[in-house]
Each structure stands twice: as structure tokens, then as C-alpha cells.
MARGU-270445 format. One record per residue: residue in one letter; x, y, z of N, C-alpha, C, O in turn. Coordinates in steps of 0.001 Angstrom, whole numbers, padded with zeros to 6 digits, always signed. Layout:
# MARGU-270445
aXYZXYZXYZXYZ...
This chain:
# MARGU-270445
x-019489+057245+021437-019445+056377+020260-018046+056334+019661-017484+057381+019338x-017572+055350+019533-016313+055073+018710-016478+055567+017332-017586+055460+016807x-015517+056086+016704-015291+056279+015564-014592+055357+014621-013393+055083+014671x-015605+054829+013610-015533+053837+012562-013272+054612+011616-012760+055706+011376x-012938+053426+011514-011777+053175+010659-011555+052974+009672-012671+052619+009291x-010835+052891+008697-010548+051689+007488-009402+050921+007873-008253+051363+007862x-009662+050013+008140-008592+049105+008139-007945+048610+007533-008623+048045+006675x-006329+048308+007308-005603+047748+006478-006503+046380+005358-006757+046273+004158x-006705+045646+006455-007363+044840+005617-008924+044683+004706-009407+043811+003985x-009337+045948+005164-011273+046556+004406-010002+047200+003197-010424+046889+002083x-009087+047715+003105-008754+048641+001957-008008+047694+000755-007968+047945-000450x-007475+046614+001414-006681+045551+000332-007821+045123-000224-007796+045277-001445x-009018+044547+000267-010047+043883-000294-010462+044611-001302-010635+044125-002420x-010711+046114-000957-011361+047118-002009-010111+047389-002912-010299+047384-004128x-009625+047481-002725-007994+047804-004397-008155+046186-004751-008274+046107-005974x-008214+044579-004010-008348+043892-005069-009257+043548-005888-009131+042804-006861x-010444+044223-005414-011984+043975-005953-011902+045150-007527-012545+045083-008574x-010685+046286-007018-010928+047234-008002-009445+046924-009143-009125+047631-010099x-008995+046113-008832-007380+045898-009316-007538+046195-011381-006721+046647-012183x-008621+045805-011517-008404+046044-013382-009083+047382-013465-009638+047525-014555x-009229+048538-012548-009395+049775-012472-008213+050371-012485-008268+051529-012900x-007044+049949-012144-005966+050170-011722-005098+049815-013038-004009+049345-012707x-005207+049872-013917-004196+049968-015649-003429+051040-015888-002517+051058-016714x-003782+052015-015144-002675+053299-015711-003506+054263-014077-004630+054449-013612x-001877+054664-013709-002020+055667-012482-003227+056505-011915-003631+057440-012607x-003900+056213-010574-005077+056904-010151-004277+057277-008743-003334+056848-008078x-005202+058289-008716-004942+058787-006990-005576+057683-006225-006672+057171-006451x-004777+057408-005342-005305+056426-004582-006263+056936-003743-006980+056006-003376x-006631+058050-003239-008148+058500-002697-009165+058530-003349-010179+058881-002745x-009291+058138-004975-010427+057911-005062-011003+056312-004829-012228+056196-004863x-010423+055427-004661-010794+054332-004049-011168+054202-002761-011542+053078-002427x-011166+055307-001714-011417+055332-000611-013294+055434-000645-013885+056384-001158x-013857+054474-000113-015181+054743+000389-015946+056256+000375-015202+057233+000467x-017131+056440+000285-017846+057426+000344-017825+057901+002127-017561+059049+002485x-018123+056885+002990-018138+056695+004044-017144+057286+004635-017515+058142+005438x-015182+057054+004471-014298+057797+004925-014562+059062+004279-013519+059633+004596x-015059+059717+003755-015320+060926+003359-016141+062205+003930-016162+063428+003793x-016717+061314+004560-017697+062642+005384-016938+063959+006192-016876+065143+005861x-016318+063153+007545-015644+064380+008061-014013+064227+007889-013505+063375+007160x-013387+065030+008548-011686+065268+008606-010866+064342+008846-009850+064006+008238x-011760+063595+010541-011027+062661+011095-011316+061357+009997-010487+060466+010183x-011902+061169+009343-012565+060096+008802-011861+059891+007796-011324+058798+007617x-011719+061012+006863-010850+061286+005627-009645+060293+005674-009309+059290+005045x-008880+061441+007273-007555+060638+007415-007649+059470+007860-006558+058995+007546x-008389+058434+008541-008554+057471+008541-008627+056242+007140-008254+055070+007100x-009162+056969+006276-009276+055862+005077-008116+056299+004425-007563+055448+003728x-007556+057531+004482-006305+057760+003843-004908+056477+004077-004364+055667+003327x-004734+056909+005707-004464+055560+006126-004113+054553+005611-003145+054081+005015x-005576+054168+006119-006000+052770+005579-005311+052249+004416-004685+051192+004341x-005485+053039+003600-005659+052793+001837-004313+052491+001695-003935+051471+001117x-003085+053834+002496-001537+053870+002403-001242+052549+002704-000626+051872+001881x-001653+052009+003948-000619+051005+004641-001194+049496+003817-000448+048529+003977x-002179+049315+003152-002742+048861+002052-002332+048448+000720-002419+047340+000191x-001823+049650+000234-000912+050135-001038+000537+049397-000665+001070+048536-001365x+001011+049879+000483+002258+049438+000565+002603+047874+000942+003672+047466+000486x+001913+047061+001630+001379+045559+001152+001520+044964+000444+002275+044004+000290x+000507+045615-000387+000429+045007-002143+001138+045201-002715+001319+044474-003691x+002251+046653-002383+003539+046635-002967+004462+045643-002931+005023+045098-003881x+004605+045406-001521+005393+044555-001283+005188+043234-001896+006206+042707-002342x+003940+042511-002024+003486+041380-002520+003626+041404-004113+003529+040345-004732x+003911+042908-004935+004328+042714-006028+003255+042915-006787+003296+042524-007954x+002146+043526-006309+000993+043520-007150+000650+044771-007487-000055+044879-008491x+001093+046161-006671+000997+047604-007048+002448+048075-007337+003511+047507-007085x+002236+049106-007852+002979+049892-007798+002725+051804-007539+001893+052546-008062x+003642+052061-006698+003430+053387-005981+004354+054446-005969+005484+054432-005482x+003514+055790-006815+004430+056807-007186+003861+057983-006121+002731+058075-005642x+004987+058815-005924+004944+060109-005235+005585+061290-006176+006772+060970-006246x+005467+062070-006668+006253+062862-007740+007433+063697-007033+008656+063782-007140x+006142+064416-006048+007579+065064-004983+006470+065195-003206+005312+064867-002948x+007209+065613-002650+007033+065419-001086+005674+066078-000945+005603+067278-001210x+004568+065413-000550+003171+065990-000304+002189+066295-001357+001257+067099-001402x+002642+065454-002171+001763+065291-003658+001102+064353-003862+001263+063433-003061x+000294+064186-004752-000662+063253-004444-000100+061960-005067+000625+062004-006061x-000549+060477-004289-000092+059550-004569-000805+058497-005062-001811+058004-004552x-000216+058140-006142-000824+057779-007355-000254+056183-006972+000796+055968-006365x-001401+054904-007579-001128+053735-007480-001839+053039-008808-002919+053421-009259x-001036+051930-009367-001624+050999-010492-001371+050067-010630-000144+050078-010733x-001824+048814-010750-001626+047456-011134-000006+047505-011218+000294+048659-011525x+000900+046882-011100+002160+046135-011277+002101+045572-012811+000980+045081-012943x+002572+045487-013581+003226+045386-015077+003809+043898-015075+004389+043461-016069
């Protein structure tokens, strides 16, 4: 059996469905599905997902994306 993904484009849909959740800085893993959550490989899969997602919408001007320092958790919110 193949193992289910999040895909770039399942994770933009879910941050724009959630975008007025997004007013002041959240970890961006809690927007990740219940579903990427079960096991390890899965985790990092929606982790992923969610990153290459985030950085998109960055680019398009609609998030914005903080790291505080190297391997910390990364926080995303609506664009201003």
C-alpha cells in the first residue's frame, strides 16, 4: 500500500480555507490534518506539505513566515 501525502496543493487550500485564523502568529503544525498525524512518516509528510505551501503563499504575498532561530518552531500569519 502506498503511503498517503500532503500535497503542496491539499495544504494551500487548507491555510486558505483557514487564512482569518491566521491574525497573529501560529505554529504552522497545527493546521496540519489529524490524518498527517498518526505516525512519523506521516507527520513529516504534512510537515512538508504545509512548508512548501507556506512558502508559496509567501511568495504570492499573502503569508508571512518566521523562524526565531535554527530548528524552532515555525510560526506563519496572514500578511498585513
Amino acid at each position: 500500500p502506498k503511503l498517503s501525502v500532503c500535497t503542496t496543493e491539499e495544504a494551500i487550500e487548507i491555510i486558505r480555507n483557514n487564512i482569518n485564523y491566521l491574525n497573529d502568529w501560529r505554529n504552522i503544525s497545527e493546521l496540519i490534518p489529524k490524518k498527517f498525524k498518526i505516525n512519523k512518516r506521516l507527520k513529516k509528510s504534512g510537515l512538508a506539505g504545509f512548508f512548501a505551501a507556506a512558502l508559496e503563499l509567501t511568495k504570492e504575498g499573502v503569508l508571512n513566515i518566521i523562524q526565531e532561530k535554527s530548528f524552532d518552531k515555525l510560526l506563519i500569519r496572514q500578511k498585513k
